[in-house]
N, C-alpha and C positions, 0 to 999 in steps of 0.2 A: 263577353261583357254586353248586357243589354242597354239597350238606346232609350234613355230618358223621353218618356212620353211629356215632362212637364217643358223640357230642355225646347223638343218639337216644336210644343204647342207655342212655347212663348217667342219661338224663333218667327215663327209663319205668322203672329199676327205681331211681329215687329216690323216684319216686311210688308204684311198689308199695309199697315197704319203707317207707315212714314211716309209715302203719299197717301195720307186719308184715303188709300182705296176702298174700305168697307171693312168686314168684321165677321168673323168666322167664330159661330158659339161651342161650348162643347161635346152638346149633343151633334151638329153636326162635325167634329174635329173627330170625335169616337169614329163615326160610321166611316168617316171618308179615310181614317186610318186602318181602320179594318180591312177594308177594300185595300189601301195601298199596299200592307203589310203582305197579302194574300198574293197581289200580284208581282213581288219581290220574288218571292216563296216559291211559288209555280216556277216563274223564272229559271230558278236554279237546276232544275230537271231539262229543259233543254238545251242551256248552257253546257251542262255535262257531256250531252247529247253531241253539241258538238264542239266540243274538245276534244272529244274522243278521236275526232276526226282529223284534230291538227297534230304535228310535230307538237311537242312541250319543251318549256327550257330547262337544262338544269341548272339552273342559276338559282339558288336558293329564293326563296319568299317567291318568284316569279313564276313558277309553274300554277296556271291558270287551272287546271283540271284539279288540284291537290287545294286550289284555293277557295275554287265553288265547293267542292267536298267538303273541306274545314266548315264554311257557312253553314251546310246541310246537317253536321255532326250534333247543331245544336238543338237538331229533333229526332236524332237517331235515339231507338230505350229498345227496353222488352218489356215482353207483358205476357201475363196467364190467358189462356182462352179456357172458358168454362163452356162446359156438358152441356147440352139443352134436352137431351133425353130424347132425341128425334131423331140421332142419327148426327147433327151437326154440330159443332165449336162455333160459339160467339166471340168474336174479336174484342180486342179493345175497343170503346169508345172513341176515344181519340186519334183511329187509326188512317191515317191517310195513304202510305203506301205501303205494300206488304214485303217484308222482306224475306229471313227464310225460317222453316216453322221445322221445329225441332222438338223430339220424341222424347222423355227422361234426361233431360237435358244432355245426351249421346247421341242421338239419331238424326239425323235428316230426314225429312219427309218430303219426296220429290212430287214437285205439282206438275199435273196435269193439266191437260184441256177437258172440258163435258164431255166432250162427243170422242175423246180416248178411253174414257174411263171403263167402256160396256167393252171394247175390243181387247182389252189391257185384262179385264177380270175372266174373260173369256177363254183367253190360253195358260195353261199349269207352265209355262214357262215366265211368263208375264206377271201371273197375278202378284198382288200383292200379299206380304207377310209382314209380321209383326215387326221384323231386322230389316225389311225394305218395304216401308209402308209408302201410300201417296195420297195426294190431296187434290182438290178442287179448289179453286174460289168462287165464291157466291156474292156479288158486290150488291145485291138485292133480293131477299129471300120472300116468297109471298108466303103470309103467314095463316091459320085457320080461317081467318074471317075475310082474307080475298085481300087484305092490306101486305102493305108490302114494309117489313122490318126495318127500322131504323139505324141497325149494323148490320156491314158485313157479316158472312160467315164462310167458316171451313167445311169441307166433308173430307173426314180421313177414312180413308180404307187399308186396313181389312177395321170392320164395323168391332172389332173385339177392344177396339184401343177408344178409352171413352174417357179417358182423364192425363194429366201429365203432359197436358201440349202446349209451348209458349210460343214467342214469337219475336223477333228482332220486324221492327217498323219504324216508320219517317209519321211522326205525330203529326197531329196538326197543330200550328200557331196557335196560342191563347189569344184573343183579342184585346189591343191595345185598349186601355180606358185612364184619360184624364178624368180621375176621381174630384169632386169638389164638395164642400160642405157650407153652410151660412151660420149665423147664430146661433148659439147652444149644440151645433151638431148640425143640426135638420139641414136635410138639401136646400138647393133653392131653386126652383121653377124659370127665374130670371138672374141678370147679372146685381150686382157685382159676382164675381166666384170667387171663391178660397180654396186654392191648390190643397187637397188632401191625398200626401204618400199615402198612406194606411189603404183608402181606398181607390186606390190606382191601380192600373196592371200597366207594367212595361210594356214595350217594342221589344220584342222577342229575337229581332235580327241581330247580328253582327254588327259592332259598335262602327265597321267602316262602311255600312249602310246607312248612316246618319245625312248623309247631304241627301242620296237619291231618295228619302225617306220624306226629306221636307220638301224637296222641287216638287217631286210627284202631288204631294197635297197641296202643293200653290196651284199645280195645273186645275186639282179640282177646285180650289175656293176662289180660282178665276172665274167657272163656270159658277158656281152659285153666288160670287155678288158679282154674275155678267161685266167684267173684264177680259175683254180677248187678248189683250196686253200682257195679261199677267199669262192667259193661255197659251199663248206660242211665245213668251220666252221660257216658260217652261219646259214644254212641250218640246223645243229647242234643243233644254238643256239636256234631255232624257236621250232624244235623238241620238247627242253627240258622246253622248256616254254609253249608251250601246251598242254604236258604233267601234267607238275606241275600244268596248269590253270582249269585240267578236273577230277583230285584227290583230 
């Protein structure tokens, strides 16, 4: 269940405004969600990291490793990579981490490093076939005009397999947006605002990221209407919650 961006927004300047601390608009409420949402997000990839590393409990709901995974599930998909007639597969757009890339939807295609790839095609024990193909990733590809492509891509080898490759990946977050409309529709440049679902995008997180969701944006709308008050009791609360989330 995603986290109401309107729920956020109206929590964080209820907490401004009940000491008249200042006032957080939507434009910046967007960017400074954006940014928090992202750094939730990353999060969860070192958590995992080390989890890995503790005993877990089996106590139901309480296994911390099963519980960052649950979080992360809400960006796990697949996706087609298309042909670019160069030898390489374009990823998804929205791809943030790769998972595993798969032949006819039957095969695995085991990745490689660059600098395996020339000693791997080199020996008739090694190289690759069609039933044991392998991949490269390319996280920036320089394209004819010396620019560098704005997706990832794959190199699958043996060079005869040039269609049918998809891919299980961790997307990326959509970015939060409290949408707002004025009279007749039209935006409005200034306040008042008018809450519009239609053009909203959720908080993409896990509905039990709602509190670390708002601290974290108090920490920033302490720095832009310069309260250090509001900064380190946030800043605080963050502390003590990642603290308590890594024990």
């Amino acid at each position: 269940m995603a986290i109401s961006v309107d729920t956020v927004y109206k929590t964080v300047l209820s907490i401004l405004n009940k000491e008249q601390r200042g006032y957080m608009t939507p434009d910046e409420f967007n960017r400074v969600g954006t940014q928090v949402q992202l750094e939730i997000f990353e999060s969860y990839f070192e958590d995992i990291n080390q989890q890995l590393r503790i005993p877990q409990s089996d106590v139901e709901y309480a296994d911390r490793q099963e519980n960052v995974d649950s979080k992360l599930s809400i960006f796990k998909t697949f996706g087609s990579c298309s042909y670019d007639n160069s030898g390489f597969f374009t990823v998804p757009a929205n791809l943030h981490k790769i998972g595993t890339v798969i032949y006819k939807d039957e095969i695995e295609i085991e990745r490689v490093g660059k600098n395996e790839l020339l000693y791997i095609n080199l020996s008739p024990l090694t190289k690759p076939t069609v039933q044991f193909p392998i991949y490269t990733y390319e996280n920036s590809v320089v394209g004819t005009s010396g620019s560098l492509t704005s997706n990832p891509k794959i190199y699958v080898s043996p060079s005869t397999i040039n269609s049918d490759i998809i891919v299980s990946y961790i997307r990326k977050p959509n970015n939060p947006f409290w949408g707002f409309t004025g009279v007749g529709g039209a935006p409005w440049t200034s306040g008042p605002y008018i809450y519009s679902q239609t053009a909203s995008t959720q908080f993409e997180l896990d509905a039990s990221e709602q509190t670390n969701v708002i601290v974290r944006i108090l920490s920033y709308a302490g720095v832009i209407i310069r309260d250090q008050e509001i900064v380190q009791a946030a800043s605080q609360k963050i502390q003590a919650e990642e603290i308590n989330s890594k024990n």
